[in-house]
C-alpha positions in Angstrom: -98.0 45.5 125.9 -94.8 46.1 123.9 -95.8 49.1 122.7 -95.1 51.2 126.2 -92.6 49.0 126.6 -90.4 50.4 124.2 -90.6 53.9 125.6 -89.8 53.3 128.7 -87.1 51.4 128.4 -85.8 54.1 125.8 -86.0 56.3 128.8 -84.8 54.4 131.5 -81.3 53.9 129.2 -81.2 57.5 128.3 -81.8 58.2 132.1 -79.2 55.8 133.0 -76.3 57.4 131.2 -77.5 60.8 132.3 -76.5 59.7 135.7 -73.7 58.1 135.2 -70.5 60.0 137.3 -68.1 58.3 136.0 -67.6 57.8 131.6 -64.6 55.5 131.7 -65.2 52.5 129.0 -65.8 50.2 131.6 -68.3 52.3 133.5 -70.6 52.7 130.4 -70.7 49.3 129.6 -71.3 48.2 132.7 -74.4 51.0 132.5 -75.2 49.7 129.1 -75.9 45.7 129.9 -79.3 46.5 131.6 -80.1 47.9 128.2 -78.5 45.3 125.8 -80.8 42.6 127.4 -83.7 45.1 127.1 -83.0 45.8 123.3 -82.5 42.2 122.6 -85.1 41.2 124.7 -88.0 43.4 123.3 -86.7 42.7 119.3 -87.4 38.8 120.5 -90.3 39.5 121.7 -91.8 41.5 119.2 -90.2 38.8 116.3 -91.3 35.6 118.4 -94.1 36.1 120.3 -94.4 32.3 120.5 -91.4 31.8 123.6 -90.9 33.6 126.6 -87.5 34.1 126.1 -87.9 37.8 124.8 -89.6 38.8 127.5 -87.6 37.1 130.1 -84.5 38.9 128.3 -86.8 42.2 128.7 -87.7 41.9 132.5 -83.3 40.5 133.1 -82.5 44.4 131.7 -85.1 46.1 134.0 -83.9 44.2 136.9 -80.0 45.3 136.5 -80.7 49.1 135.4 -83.6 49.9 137.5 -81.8 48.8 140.9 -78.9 51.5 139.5 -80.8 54.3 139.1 -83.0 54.1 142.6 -79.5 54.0 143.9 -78.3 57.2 142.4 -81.5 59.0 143.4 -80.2 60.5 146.5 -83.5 59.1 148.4 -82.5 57.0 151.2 -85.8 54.8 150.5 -85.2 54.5 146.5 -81.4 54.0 147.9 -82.4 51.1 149.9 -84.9 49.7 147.8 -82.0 49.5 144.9 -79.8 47.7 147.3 -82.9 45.5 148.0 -83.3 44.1 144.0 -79.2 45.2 143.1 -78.1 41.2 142.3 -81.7 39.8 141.3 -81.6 40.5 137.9 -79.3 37.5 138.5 -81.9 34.6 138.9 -83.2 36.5 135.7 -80.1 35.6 134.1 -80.6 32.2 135.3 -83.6 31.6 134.2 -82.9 32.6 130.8 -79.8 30.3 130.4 -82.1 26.9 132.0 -85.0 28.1 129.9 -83.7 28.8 126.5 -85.1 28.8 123.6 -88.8 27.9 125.1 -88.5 30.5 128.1 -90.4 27.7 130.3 -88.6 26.6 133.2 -88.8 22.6 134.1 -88.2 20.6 136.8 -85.0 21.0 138.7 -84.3 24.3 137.1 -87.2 25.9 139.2 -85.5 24.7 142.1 -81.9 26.4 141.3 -83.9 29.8 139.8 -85.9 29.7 143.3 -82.6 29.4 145.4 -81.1 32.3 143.5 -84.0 34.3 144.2 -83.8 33.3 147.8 -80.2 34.3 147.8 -80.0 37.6 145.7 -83.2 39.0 147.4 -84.4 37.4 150.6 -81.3 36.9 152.0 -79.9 40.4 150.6 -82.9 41.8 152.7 -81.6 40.2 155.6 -78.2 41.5 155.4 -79.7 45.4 154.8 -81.8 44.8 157.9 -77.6 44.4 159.9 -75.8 46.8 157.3 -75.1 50.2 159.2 -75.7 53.6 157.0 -77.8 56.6 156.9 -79.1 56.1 153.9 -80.3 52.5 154.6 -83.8 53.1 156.0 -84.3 49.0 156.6 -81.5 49.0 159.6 -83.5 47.9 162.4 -80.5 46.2 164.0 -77.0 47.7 162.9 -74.1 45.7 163.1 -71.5 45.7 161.2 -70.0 42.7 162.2 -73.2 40.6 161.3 -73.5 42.4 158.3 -69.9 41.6 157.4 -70.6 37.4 157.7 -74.1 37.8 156.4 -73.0 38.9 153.3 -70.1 36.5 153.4 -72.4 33.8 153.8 -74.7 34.8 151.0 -71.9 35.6 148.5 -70.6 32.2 148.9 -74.6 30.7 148.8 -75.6 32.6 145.4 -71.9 31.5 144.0 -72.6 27.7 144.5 -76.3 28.3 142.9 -74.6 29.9 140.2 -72.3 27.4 139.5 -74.6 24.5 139.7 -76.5 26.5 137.1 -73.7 26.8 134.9 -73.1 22.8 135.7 -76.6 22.2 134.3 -76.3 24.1 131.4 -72.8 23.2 130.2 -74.0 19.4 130.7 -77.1 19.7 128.8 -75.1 21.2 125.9 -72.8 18.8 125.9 -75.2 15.5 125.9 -77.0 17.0 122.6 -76.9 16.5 119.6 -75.4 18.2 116.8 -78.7 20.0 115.6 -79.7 21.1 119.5 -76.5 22.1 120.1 -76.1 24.5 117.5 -79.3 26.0 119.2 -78.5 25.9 122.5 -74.8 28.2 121.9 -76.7 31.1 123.3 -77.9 29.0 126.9 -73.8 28.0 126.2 -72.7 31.7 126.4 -74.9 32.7 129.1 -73.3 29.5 131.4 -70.1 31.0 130.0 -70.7 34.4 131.8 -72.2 33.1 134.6 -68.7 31.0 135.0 -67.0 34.1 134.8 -69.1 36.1 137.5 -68.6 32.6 139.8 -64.6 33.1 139.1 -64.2 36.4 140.6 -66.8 35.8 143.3 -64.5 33.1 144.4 -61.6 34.9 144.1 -63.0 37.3 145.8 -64.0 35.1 149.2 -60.8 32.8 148.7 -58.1 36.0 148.6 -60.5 38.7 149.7 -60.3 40.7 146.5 -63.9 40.9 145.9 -65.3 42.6 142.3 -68.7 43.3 142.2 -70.5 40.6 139.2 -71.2 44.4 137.2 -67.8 45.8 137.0 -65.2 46.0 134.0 -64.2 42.4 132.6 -67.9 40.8 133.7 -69.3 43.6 132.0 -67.9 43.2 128.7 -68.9 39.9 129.2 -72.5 40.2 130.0 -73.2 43.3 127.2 -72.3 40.4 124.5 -74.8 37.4 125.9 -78.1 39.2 125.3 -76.7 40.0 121.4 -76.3 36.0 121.2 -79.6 35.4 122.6 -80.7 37.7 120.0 -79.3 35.4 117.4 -79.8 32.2 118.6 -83.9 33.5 118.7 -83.9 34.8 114.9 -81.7 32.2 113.5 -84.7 30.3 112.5 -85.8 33.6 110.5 -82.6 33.9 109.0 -82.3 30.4 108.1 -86.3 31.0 106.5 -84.7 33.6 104.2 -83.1 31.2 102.6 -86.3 28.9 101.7 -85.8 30.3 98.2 -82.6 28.8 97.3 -84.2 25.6 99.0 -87.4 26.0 96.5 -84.3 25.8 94.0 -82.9 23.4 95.1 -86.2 21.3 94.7 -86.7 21.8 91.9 -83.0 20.1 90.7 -83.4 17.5 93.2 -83.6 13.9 90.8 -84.7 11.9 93.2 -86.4 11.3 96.5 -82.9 10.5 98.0 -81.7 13.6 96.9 -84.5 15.8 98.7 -83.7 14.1 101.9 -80.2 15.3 101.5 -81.5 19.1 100.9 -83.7 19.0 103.3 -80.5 18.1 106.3 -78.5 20.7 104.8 -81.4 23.4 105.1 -82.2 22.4 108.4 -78.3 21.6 109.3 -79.8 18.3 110.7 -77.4 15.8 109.5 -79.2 12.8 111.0 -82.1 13.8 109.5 -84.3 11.1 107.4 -87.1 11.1 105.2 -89.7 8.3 105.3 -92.6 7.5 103.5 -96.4 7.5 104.0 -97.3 3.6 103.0 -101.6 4.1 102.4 -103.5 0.9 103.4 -100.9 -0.4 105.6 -100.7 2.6 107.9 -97.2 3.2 108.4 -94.0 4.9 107.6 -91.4 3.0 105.2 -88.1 4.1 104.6 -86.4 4.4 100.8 -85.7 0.8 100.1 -89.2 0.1 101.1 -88.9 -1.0 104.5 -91.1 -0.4 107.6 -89.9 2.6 109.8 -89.9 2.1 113.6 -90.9 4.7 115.7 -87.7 7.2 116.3 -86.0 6.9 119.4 -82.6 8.9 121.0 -84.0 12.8 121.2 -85.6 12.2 117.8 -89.0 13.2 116.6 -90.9 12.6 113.9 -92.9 15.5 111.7 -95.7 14.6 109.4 -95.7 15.5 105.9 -99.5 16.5 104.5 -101.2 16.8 101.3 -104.8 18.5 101.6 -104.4 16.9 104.9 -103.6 12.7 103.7 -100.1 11.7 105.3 -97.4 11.6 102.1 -94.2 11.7 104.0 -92.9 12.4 107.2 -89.2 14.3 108.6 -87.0 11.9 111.1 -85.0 14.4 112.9 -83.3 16.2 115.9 -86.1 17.4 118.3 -84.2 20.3 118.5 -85.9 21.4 115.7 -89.1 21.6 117.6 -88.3 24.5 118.8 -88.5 26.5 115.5 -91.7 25.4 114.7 -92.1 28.3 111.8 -88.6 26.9 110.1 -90.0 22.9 110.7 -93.7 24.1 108.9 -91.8 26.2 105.7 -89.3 23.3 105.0 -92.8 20.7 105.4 -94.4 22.5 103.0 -91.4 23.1 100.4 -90.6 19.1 100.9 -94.8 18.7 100.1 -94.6 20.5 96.5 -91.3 18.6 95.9 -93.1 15.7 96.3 -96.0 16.5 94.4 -93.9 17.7 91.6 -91.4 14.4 91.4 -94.6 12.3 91.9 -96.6 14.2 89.4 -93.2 14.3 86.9 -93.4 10.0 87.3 -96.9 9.5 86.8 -97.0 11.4 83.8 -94.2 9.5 82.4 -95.3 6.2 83.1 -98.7 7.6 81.9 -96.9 8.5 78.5 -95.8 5.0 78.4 -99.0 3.6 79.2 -100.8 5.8 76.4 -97.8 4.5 74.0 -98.5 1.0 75.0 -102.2 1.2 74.9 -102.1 2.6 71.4 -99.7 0.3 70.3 -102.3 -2.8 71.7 -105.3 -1.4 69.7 -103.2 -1.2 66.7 -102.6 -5.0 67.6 -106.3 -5.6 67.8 -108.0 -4.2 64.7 -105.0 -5.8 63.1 -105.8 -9.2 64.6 -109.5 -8.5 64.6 -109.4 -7.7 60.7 -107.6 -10.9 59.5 -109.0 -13.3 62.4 -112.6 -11.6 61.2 -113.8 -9.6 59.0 -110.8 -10.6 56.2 -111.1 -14.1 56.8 -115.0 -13.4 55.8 -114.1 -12.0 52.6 -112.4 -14.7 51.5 -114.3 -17.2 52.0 -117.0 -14.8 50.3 -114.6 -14.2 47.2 -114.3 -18.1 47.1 -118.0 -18.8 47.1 -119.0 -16.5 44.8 -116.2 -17.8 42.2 -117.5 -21.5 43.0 -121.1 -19.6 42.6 -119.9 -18.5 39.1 -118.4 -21.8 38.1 -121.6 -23.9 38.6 -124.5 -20.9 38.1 -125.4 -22.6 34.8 -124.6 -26.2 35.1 -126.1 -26.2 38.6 -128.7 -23.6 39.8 -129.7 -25.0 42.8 -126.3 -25.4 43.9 -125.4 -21.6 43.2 -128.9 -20.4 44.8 -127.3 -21.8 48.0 -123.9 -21.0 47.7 -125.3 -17.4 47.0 -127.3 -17.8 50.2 -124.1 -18.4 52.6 -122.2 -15.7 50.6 -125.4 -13.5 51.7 -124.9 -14.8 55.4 -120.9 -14.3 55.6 -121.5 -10.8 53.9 -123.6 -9.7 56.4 -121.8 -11.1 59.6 -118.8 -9.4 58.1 -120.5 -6.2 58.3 -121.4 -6.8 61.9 -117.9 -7.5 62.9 -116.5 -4.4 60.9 -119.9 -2.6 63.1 -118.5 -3.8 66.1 -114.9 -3.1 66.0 -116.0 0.5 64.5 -117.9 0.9 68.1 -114.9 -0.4 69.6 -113.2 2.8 68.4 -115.5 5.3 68.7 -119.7 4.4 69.1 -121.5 5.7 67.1 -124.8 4.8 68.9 -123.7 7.8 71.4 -125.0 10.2 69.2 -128.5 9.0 70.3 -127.7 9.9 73.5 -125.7 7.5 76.3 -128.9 6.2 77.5 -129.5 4.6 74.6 -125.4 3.4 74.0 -125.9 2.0 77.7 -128.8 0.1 77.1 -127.2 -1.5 73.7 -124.3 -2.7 76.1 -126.8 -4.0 78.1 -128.8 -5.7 75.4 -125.3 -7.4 74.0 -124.2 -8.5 77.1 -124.4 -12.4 78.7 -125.2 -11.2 81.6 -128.9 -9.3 82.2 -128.3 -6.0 83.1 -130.4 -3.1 84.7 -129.3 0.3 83.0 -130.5 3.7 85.0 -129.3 6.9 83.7 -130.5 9.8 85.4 -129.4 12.5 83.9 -131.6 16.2 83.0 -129.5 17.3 80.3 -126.7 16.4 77.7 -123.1 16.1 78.7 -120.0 17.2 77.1 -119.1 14.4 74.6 -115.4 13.8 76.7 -117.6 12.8 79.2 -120.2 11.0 77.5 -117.5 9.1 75.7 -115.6 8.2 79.4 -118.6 7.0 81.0 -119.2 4.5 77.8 -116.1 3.4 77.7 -116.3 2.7 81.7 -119.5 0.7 81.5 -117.6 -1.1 78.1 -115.0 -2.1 80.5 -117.0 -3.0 83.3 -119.5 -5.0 81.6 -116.7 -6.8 79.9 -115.5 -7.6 83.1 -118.6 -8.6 84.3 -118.8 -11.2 81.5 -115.5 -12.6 82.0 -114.5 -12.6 85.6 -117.7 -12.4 88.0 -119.5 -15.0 87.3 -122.6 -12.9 88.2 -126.4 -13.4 87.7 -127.1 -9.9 87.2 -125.3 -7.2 87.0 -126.4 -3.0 87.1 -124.9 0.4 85.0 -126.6 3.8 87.1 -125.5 6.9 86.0 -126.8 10.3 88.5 -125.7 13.3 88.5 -124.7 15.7 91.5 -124.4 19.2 90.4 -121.3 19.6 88.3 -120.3 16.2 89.3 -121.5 13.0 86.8 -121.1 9.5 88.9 -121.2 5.9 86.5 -121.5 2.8 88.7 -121.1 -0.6 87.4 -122.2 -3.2 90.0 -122.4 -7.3 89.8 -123.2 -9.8 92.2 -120.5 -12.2 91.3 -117.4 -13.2 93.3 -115.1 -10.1 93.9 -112.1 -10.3 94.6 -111.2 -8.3 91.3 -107.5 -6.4 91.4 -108.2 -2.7 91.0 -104.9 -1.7 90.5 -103.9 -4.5 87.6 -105.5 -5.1 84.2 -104.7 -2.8 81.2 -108.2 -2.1 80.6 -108.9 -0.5 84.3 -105.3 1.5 83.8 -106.4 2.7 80.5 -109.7 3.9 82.1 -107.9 5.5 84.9 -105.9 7.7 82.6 -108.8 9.1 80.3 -110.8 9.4 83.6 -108.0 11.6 85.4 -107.4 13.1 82.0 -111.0 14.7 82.8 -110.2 15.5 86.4 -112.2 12.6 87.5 -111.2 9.8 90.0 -111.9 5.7 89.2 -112.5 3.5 92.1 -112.5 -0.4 92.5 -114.3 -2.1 95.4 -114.2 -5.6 95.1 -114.1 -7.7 98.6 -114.3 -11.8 97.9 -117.6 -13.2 97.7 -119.3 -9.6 97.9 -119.2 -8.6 94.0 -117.4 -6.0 92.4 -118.7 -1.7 91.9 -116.0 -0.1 89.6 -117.3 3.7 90.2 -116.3 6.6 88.1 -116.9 10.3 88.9 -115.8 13.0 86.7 -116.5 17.0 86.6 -119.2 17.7 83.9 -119.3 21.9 84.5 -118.8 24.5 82.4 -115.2 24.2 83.3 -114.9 20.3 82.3 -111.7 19.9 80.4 -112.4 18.0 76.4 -110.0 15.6 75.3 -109.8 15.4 71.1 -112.2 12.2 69.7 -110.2 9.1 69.4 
């Protein structure tokens, strides 16, 4: 529909100076509003389709040029027909200052556009039907004098609506707030210029100096209001252009308190708050950690989304509602932020975890060498010097000295076997079917191993899904109290799945324990996910899942 628009109203404006008698500065602006509220109008329109306030702006122009240009036709119908719509390009007006920045009217303000609609067309047909002339063809009855206190009556009628408009306006400007006031300066202007036009129409019935609402000092007035609707509608673009020195500023922001401060300044929202997404508990929680009631006094709250899961969520002015495009952009820029400083702090605590973790094992095969295996070899090394001592004086006694030197030898080994599989199994190189089931034969607690699997799997992921049963099992042992426990391994495409299920007594912790942490992190390390169900009294499934396609990342062999 715009696109005849535009041409027309290009030559309705060039038509309109064409005819113009008289080119005295305040002649052709007065000629030129009609077309400043078309210009505006149609630029809104075309960059916001999403409000009616560009095309109100559009049909406002029509309805003050049009009405000029029947009347300089020389056609006593056109003629009279201009007189008929000369002032209604006034409720326009109105409606455009009640409506703004939504174009929608509400509520009381249909009630004052519909009385200057009444006033400015109705009743001006009324007064043409009185109005003596030649070139008024609706003159049924002519009479001047009822003409004269027709029009009287009506001036002062359209004034009062006008000022009540104004009234309304000015009043819901002034009980905003700082962000929807800032938004509602155009609606301010346009009450501004209706003031005016209500000034002289008084004057004009109080001393009987009466100035049509289109001539000289009004129409200055009235050329300038559509240009600040014009801003007032693209401000939210303007303030978009900027979303690159807010990515910036993003990116510096240290902190979470920080990015709520750059994100009031972008919005110029200084009661704006950022809150906090609290999973399992279903609500909002400020910085310090504290629930968030629902906002109140014009506020609204915005949700925050990641791959559509709440993460965070903008307190502010509901004002900013109505720049919906701005609100998403600044959402979106305030998501990545978060991932990023979220991101940045897991990967640091996960350094520290890794440093930590390393730092235990080295603990471990420390204490598990001289607790073990070294406190073996000595007591070997002593038996076989006491085996020496007495081999010839007593055999029999060396024969069994020798035999428990035999016995510590080989439980040695074991214990250097199994703190060797503690670092890296070597049973996995016949396959993790058969490293399962030798955690499943060591094991207290019987276990049912099912590894469904048609083909080999990277040896990262091999090595995770040990480790996972390891840690399961070993939980199993220590914490369930379970008569039986299960290890099934599927596969699902390019997705592996480990499950380690018990019967036990739940209630396990997913989110404490060294062990599970440690898992977690080799697990994500993969781009896989570990998961903890444990409810009391049901038993425990830790479940791993991790990618095993051709794009599956490798991690070096511990």
């Amino acid at each position: 529909m715009r696109r005849w628009v535009w041409p027309v109203a290009v030559a309705a404006i060039l038509l309109g100076f064409a005819l113009l008698d008289e080119h005295s500065p305040a002649a052709v602006v007065n000629r030129a509003v009609g077309g400043s509220f078309i210009v505006c109008g149609l630029v809104v329109w075309q960059r916001r389709p999403d409000t009616r306030t560009g095309a109100l702006m559009t049909a406002t122009g029509f309805l003050d040029l049009i009405p000029q240009l029947l009347g300089e036709s020389g056609a006593p119908a056109l003629h009279t027909l201009g007189e008929a719509f000369a002032n209604v390009w006034l409720a326009g007006f109105g409606a455009l200052v009640l409506s703004f920045p939504s174009g929608r009217l509400k509520g009381f303000d249909r009630v004052l556009v519909g009385a200057w609609v009444f006033g400015t067309l109705i009743w001006q047909i009324v007064w043409l039907l009185f109005l003596p002339g030649d070139d008024n063809v609706l003159a049924l009855w002519p009479d001047a004098g009822a003409a004269d206190a027709i029009d009287t009556a009506q001036r002062w009628f359209n004034t009062l609506v006008g000022t009540a408009i104004a009234a309304v306006a000015l009043a819901r400007w002034w009980r905003a707030g700082p962000a929807l006031r800032a938004l509602l300066l155009p609606s301010l202007a346009g009450a501004l210029a209706i003031i005016v036009l209500a000034v002289h129409s008084y004057s004009s019935l109080l001393v009987g100096d009466w100035m049509r609402p289109t001539q000289e000092l009004t129409a200055f007035v009235l050329f300038a209001v559509p240009v600040a609707f014009l801003f007032g509608m693209l401000r939210a673009q303007l303030a978009r252009a900027g979303m690159a020195d807010l990515v910036v500023a993003l990116q510096r922001a240290p902190d979470e308190h920080t990015l709520g401060e750059i994100l009031a300044r972008t919005l110029h929202d200084p009661s704006l708050e950022l809150v906090f997404w609290l999973p399992g508990f279903e609500t909002y929680v400020d910085e310090d950690g504290r629930p968030f009631p629902p906002p109140a006094d014009g506020r609204v709250l915005t949700p925050i989304e990641h791959d559509g899961v709440p993460v965070a969520a903008l307190v502010h002015d509901a004002a900013l509602t109505y720049e919906p495009d701005l609100l998403a952009g600044v959402c979106a820029a305030a998501d990545v932020a978060l991932a990023h400083t979220r991101l940045v702090q897991e990967l640091s605590r996960s350094r520290v975890r890794i440093v930590e973790a390393g730092d235990a094992a080295r603990r471990r095969i420390e204490r598990d060498l001289h607790d073990g295996a070294q406190q073996r070899l000595v007591s070997l090394a002593i038996a076989l010097r006491l085996t020496e001592d007495r081999i010839k004086e007593d055999p029999d006694t060396a024969v069994t000295l020798v035999a428990a030197a035999r016995k510590e030898l080989s439980e040695s080994l074991e214990e250097l076997r199994e703190l060797a599989r503690g670092i890296h199994p070597a049973v996995l190189e016949h396959g993790l079917a058969t490293a399962l089931s030798s955690l499943a034969i060591r094991s207290p607690t019987p276990v049912q191993v099912t590894c469904a699997l048609d083909g080999p799997l990277p040896e990262a992921v091999e090595l995770a899904l040990y480790f996972v049963a390891c840690e399961g099992l070993a939980n199993v042992a220590k914490y369930a109290h379970a008569d039986a426990a299960e290890v099934r391994v599927t596969r699902h495409g390019d997705e592996v799945e480990i499950e380690v299920r018990d019967d036990g007594v739940g209630g396990a912790d997913g989110a404490g324990g060294s062990g599970l942490r440690g898992l977690a992190d080799r697990v994500e390390a993969l781009g896989g996910r570990l998961r903890v169900s444990s409810p009391a009294g049901a038993g425990t499934v830790l479940r791993a899942e991790l990618p095993c396609g051709a794009g599956t990342r490798t991690l070096a062999r511990s």
